[in-house]
C-alpha positions in Angstrom: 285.5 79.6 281.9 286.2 80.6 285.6 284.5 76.9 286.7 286.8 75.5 283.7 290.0 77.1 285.3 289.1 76.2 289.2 288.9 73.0 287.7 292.5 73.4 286.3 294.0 74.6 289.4 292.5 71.9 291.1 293.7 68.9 289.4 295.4 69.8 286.7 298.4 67.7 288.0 296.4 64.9 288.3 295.0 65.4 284.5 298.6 65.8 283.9 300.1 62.9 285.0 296.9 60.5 283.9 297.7 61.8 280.5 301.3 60.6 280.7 300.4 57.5 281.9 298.2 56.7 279.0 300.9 57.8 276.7 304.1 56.1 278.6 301.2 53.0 278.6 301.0 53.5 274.5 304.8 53.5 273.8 305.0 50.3 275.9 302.8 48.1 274.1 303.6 50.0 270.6 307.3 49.2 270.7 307.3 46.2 272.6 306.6 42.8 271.6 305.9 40.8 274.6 303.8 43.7 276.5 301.8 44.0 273.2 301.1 40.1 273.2 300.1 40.6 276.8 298.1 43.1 276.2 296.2 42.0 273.0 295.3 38.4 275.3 294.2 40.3 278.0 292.1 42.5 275.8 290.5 39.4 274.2 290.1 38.0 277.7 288.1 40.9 278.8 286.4 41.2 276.1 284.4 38.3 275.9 283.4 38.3 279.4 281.8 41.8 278.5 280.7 40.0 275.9 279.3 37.1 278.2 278.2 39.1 280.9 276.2 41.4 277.8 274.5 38.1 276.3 273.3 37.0 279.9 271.8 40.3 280.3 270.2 40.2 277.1 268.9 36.7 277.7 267.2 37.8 280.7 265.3 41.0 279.6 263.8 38.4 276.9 262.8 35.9 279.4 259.5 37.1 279.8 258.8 37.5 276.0 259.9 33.5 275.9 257.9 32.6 278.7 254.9 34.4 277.2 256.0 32.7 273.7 255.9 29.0 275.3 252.5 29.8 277.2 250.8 30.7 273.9 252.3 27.1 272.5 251.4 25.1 275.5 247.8 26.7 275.3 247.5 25.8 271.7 248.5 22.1 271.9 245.8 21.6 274.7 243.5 23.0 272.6 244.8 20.7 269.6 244.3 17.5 272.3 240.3 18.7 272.9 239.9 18.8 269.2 241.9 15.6 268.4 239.8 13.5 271.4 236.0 14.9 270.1 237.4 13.9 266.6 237.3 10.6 267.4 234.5 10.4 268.8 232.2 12.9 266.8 230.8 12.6 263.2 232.7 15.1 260.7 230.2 16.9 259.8 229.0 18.3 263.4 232.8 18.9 264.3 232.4 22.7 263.5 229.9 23.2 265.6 230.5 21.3 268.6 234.6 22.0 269.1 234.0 25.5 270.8 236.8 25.7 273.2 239.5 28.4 273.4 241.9 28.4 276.1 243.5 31.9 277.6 247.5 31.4 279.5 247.8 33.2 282.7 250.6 33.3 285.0 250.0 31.9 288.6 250.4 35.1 291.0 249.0 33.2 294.2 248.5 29.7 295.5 248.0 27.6 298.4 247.8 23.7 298.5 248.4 23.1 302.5 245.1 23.9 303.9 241.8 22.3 304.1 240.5 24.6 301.3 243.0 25.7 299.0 242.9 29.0 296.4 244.7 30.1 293.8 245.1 33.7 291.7 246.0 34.1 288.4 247.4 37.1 286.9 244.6 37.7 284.3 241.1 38.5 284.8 238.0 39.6 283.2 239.9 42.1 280.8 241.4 38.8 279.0 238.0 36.7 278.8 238.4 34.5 281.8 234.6 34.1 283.5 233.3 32.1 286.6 233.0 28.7 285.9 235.7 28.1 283.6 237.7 25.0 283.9 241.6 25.5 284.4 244.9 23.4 283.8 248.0 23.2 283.8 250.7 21.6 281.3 250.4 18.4 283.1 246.6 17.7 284.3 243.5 19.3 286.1 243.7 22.4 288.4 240.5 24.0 289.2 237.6 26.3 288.6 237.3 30.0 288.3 235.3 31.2 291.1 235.3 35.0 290.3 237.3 37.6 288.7 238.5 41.1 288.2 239.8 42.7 285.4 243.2 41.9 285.7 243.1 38.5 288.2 241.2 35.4 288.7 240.4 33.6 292.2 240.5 29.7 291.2 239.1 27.1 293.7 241.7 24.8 293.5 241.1 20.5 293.2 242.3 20.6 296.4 238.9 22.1 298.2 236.6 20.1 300.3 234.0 22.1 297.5 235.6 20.4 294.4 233.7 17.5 292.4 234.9 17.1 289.3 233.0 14.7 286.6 235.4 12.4 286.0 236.0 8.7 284.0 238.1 5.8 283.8 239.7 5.9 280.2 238.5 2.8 278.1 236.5 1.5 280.7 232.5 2.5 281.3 233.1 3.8 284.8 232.3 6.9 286.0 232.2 8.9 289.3 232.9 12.4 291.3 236.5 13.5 292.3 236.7 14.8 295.6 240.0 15.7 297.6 239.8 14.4 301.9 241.9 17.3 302.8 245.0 15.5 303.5 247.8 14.7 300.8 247.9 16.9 298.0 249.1 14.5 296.0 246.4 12.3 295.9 242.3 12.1 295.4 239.4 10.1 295.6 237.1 9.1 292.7 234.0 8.5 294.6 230.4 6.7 293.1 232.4 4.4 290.8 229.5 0.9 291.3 231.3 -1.8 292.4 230.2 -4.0 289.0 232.9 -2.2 287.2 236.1 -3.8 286.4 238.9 -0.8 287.8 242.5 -1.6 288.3 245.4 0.1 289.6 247.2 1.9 287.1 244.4 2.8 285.0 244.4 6.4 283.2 241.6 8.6 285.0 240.2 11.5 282.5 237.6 14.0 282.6 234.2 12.6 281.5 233.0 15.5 279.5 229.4 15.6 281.5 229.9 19.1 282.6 230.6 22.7 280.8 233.4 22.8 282.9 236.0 20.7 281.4 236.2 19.1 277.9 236.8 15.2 278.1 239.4 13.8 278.1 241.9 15.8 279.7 244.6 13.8 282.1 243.7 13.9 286.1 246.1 11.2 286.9 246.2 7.3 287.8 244.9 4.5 290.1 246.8 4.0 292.8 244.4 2.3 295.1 240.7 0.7 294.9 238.6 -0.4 298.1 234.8 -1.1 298.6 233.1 1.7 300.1 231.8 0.8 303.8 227.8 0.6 303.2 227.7 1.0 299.8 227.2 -0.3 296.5 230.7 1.5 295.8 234.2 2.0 295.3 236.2 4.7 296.5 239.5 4.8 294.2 242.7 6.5 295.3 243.9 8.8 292.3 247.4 9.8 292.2 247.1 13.4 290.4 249.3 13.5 287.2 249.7 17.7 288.5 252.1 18.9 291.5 249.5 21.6 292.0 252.2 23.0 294.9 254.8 24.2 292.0 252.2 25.6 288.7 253.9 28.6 287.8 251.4 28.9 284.8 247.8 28.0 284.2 245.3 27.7 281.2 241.9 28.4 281.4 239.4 26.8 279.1 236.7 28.4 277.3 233.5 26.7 276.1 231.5 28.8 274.0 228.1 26.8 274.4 228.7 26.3 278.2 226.0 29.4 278.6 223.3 27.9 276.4 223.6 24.4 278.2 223.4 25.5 281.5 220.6 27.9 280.7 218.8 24.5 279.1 219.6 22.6 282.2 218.7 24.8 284.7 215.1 25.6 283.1 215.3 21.6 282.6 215.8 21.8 286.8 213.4 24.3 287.6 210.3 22.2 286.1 
């Protein structure tokens, strides 16, 4: 009571005269036409700006949940193109048991694509089912290959590493070779041991091949750009314009094969006779 009347003493002509304003304020726009016009346009005025300014901060507290929304779409349509390319390609009746691929969306918390050997992180780990040796992509081509993990991130060598060779194919034509990046323009890489017998021209589609556990095949990697004879060799080596801008991913999909474990166990006992 003694805090209420300090308070009082204090301002009470300030509380006074606020209240008389708001009153004097009422009369005006209750008794007089043109103020109350004014007023009830400025009202609306303000009122949808708050209402504005409220839908934009609504719109960005749900970015993430859309973001996450459109990651889980993205991931099932490249799973949909796996299944669609082995189903033309694969009898009926062993489709069930030879489409085993998943794919898991991550965010991108970490990359590089100027150096000599280029990394990237994403922002989901073992926690989430991402292992070593899984493939990864992006909305628009190849990206790389899971090198280890943590629970909760993934260290990807990226296509652009002087370690990367990636099984690779010439769509519709019975060429195959290794994809290797020089170091140099990120844009572009080479698709090395392709014989020179083999009919390649610029503009063809260049796909994954399928002979490893590492990618499916068929998945984009880009287009000829250039093809020269290898110095010395039987050879070509074919410029490959990648169809990803590996500088700007901002999201990534990793691909799961179930049967990659049992096929490299094969293979390797296959190796070690």
């Amino acid at each position: 009571m003694y805090s209420l009347l300090q308070l009082l003493t204090r301002f009470g002509v300030h509380i006074v005269f606020l209240i008389l304003q708001i009153i004097s304020f009422y009369f005006i726009v209750s008794y007089n036409k043109n103020q109350r016009e004014i007023f009830i346009n400025s009202s609306n005025i303000y009122t949808g700006k708050i209402n504005e300014l409220t839908s934009e901060i609504r719109d960005f507290v749900s970015i993430r949940v859309i973001n996450d929304s459109l990651k889980r779409e993205n991931a099932t349509l490249i799973e949909n193109l796996i299944r669609i390319e082995y189903l033309n390609e694969i009898l009926p009746e062993y489709t069930d048991s030879l489409l085993k691929y998943s794919v898991i969306s991550a965010s991108v918390c970490n990359n590089t694509f100027n150096q000599k050997n280029n990394h990237i992180t994403l922002c989901k780990g073992a926690l989430e089912g991402i292992r070593p040796g899984m493939g990864v992509v992006s909305a628009t081509g190849l990206v790389g290959i899971v090198r280890n993990t943590s629970p909760n991130f993934a260290h990807v060598i990226s296509l652009l590493h002087s370690q990367t060779r990636i099984s690779c194919a010439i769509k519709s034509r019975n060429a195959y070779g290794s994809l290797v990046w020089d170091g140099r323009d990120p844009r572009y890489m080479t698709l090395e041991s392709v014989p020179k017998f083999e009919t390649v021209a610029i503009g063809d589609t260049v796909i994954t091949s399928g002979y490893s556990t590492v990618f499916p095949k068929g998945l984009l990697v880009g287009r000829v750009v250039n093809t020269k004879p290898k110095p010395g060799s039987n050879n070509y080596d074919i410029r490959v314009k990648l169809s990803s801008t590996l500088g700007s991913i901002k999201y990534a999909y990793v691909i799961h094969n179930f049967l990659a474990d049992e096929q490299n166990k094969l293979e390797k006992e296959v190796n070690n006779e």
